[in-house]
Backbone as a chain_set.jsonl record, in Angstrom:
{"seq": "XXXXXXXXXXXXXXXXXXXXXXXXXXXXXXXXXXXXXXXXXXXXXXXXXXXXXXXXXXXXXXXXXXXXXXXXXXXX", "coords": {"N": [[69.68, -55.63, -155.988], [73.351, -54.822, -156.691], [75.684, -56.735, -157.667], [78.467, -57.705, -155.912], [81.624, -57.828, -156.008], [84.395, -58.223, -153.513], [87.629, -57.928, -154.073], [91.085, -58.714, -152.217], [93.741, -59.393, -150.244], [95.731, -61.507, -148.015], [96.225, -60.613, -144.594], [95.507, -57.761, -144.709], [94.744, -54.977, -143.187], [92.908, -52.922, -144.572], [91.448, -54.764, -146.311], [90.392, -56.304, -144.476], [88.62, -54.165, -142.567], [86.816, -53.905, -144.844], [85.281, -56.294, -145.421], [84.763, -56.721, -142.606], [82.521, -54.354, -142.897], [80.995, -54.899, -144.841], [79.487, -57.033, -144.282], [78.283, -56.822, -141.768], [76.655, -54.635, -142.91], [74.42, -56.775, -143.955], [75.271, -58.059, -146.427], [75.646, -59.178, -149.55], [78.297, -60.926, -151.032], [80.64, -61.864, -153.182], [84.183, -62.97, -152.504], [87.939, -62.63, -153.395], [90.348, -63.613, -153.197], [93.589, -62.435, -154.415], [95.848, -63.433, -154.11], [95.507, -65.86, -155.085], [94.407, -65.899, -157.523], [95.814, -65.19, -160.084], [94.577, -63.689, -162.498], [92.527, -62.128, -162.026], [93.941, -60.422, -160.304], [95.471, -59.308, -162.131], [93.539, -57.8, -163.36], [92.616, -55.767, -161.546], [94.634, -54.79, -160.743], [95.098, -52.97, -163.358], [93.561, -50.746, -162.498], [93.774, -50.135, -160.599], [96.086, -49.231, -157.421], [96.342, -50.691, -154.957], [94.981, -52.816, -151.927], [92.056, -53.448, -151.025], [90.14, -53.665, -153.792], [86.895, -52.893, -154.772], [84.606, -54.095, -156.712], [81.284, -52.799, -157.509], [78.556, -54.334, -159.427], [79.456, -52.509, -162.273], [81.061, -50.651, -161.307], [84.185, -50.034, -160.347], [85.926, -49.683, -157.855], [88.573, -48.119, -156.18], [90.326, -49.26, -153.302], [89.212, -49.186, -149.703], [86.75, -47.319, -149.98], [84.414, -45.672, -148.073], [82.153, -43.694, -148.571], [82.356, -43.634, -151.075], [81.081, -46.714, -152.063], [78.704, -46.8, -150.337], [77.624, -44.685, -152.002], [77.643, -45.645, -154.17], [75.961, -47.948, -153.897], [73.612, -47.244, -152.861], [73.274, -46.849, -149.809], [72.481, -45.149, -146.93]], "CA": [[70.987, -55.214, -155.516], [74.027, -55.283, -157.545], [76.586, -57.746, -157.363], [79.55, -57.039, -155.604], [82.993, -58.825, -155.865], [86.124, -57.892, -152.772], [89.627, -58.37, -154.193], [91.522, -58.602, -151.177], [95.119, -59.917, -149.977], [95.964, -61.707, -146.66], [97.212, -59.275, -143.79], [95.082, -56.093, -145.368], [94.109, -54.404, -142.586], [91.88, -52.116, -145.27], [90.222, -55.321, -146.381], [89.49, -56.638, -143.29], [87.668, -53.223, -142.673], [85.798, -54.04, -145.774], [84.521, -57.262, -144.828], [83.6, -56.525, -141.711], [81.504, -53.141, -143.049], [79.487, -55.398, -145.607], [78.897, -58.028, -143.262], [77.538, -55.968, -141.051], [74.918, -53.772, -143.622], [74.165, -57.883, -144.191], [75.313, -57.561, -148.013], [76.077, -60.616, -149.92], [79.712, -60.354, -151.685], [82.03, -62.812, -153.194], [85.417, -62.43, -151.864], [88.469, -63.049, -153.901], [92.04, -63.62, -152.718], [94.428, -61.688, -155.345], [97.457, -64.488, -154.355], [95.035, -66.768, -155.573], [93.478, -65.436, -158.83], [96.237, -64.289, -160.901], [93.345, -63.155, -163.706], [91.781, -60.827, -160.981], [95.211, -59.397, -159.718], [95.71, -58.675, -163.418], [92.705, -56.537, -164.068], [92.637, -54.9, -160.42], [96.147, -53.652, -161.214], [94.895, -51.934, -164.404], [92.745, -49.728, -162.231], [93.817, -49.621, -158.852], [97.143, -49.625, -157.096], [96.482, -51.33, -153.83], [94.092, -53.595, -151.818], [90.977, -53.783, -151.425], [89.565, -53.138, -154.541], [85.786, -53.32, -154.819], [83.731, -53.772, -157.815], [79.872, -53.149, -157.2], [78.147, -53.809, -160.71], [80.41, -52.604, -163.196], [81.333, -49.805, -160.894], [85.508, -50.075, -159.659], [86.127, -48.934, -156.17], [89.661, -48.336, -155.579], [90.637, -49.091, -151.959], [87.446, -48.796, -148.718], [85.775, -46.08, -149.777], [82.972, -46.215, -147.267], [81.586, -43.133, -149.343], [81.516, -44.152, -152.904], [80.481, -48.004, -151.314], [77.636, -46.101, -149.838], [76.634, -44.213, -152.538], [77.2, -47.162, -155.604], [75.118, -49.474, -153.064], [72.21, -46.83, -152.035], [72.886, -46.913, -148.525], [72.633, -43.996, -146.819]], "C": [[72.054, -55.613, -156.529], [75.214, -55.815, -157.242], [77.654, -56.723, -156.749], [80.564, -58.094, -155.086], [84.324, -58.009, -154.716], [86.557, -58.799, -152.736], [90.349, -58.26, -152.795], [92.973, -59.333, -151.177], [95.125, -60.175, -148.434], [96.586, -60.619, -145.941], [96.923, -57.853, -144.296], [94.361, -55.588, -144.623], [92.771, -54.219, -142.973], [90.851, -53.383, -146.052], [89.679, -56.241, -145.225], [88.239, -55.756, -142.985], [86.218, -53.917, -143.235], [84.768, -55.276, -145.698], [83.913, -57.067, -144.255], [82.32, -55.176, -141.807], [80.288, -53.88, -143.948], [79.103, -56.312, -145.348], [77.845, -57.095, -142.629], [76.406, -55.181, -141.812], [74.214, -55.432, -144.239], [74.491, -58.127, -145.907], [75.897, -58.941, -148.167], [76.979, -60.537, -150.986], [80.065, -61.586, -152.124], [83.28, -62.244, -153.39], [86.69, -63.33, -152.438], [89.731, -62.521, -153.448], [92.89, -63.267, -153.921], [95.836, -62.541, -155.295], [96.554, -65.046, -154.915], [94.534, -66.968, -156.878], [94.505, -64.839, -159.607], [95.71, -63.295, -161.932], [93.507, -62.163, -162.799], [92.664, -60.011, -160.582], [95.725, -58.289, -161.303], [94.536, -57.584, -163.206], [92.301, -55.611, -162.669], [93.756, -53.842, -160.591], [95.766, -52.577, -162.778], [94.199, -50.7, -163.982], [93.017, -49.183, -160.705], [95.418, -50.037, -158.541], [97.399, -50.208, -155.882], [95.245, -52.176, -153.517], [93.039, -52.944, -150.616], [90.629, -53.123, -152.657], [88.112, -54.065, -154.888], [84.98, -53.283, -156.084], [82.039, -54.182, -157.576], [78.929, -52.845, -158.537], [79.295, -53.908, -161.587], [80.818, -51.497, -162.875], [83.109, -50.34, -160.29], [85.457, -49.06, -158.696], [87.491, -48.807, -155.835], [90.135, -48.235, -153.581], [88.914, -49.1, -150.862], [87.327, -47.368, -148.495], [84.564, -46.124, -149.252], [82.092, -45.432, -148.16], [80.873, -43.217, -150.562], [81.023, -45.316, -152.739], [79.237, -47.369, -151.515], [77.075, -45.736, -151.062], [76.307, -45.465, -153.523], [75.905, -48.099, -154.889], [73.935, -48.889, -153.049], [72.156, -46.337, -150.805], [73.553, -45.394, -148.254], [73.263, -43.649, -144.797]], "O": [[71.84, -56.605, -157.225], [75.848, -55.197, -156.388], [77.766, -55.509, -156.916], [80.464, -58.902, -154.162], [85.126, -57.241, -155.247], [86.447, -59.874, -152.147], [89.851, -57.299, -152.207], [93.297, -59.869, -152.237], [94.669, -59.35, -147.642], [97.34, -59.806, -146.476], [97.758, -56.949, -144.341], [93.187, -55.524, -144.988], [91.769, -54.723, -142.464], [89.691, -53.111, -146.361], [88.577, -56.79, -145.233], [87.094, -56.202, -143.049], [85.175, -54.276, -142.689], [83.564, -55.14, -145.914], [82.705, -57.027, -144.49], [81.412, -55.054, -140.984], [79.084, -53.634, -143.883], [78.225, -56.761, -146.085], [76.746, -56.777, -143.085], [75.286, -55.118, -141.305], [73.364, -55.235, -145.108], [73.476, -58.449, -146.525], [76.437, -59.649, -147.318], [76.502, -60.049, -152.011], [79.769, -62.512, -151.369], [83.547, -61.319, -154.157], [86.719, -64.528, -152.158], [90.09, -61.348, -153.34], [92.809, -64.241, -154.67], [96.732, -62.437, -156.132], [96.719, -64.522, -156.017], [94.259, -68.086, -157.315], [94.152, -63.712, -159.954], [96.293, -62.242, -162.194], [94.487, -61.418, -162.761], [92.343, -58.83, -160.45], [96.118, -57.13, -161.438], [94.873, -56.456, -162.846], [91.574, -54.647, -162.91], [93.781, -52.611, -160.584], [96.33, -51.504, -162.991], [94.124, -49.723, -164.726], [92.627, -48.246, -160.009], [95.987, -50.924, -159.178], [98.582, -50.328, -155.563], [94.442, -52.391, -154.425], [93.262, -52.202, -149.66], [90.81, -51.906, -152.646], [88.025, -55.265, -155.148], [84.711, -52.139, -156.452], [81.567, -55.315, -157.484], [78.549, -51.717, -158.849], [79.993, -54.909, -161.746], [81.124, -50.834, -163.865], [82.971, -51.363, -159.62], [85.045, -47.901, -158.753], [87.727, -49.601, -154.925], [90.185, -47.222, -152.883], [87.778, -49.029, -151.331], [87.566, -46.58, -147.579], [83.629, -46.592, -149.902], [81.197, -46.096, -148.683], [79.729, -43.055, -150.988], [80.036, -45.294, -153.474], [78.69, -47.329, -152.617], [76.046, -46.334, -151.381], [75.25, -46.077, -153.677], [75.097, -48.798, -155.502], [72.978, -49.651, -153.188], [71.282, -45.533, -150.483], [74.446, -44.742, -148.795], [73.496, -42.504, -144.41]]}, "num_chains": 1, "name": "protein.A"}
């Protein structure tokens, strides 16, 4: 399986979502707070303009795309 890092921000509805969707397929994530990581807020902002942004691999996910999730991951 390939790694997968969610950027996230307190009070984000859309990554709450995201949590609870890769909890649930039991997926094993590390989950990074964007107040907390200035680095990570940096290079999220080069590719995405809001939060959640998912990187599975060396794949960028802008926002919960359950779709592209789905497909980058396998799951069907």
């Amino acid at each position: 399986m390939k790694p997968i890092a969610l950027f996230t921000l307190p009070n984000c509805n859309w990554c709450k979502e995201a949590i609870i969707y890769l909890k649930s397929k039991k997926l094993k994530f590390n989950q990074i707070d964007l107040t907390k990581d200035k680095n990570a807020l940096k290079d999220c902002q080069k590719r995405c303009s809001g939060a959640p942004v998912i990187l599975v691999g060396n794949t960028w996910i802008c926002g919960f795309d359950k779709n592209k999730l789905n497909k980058e991951l396998g799951i069907k």
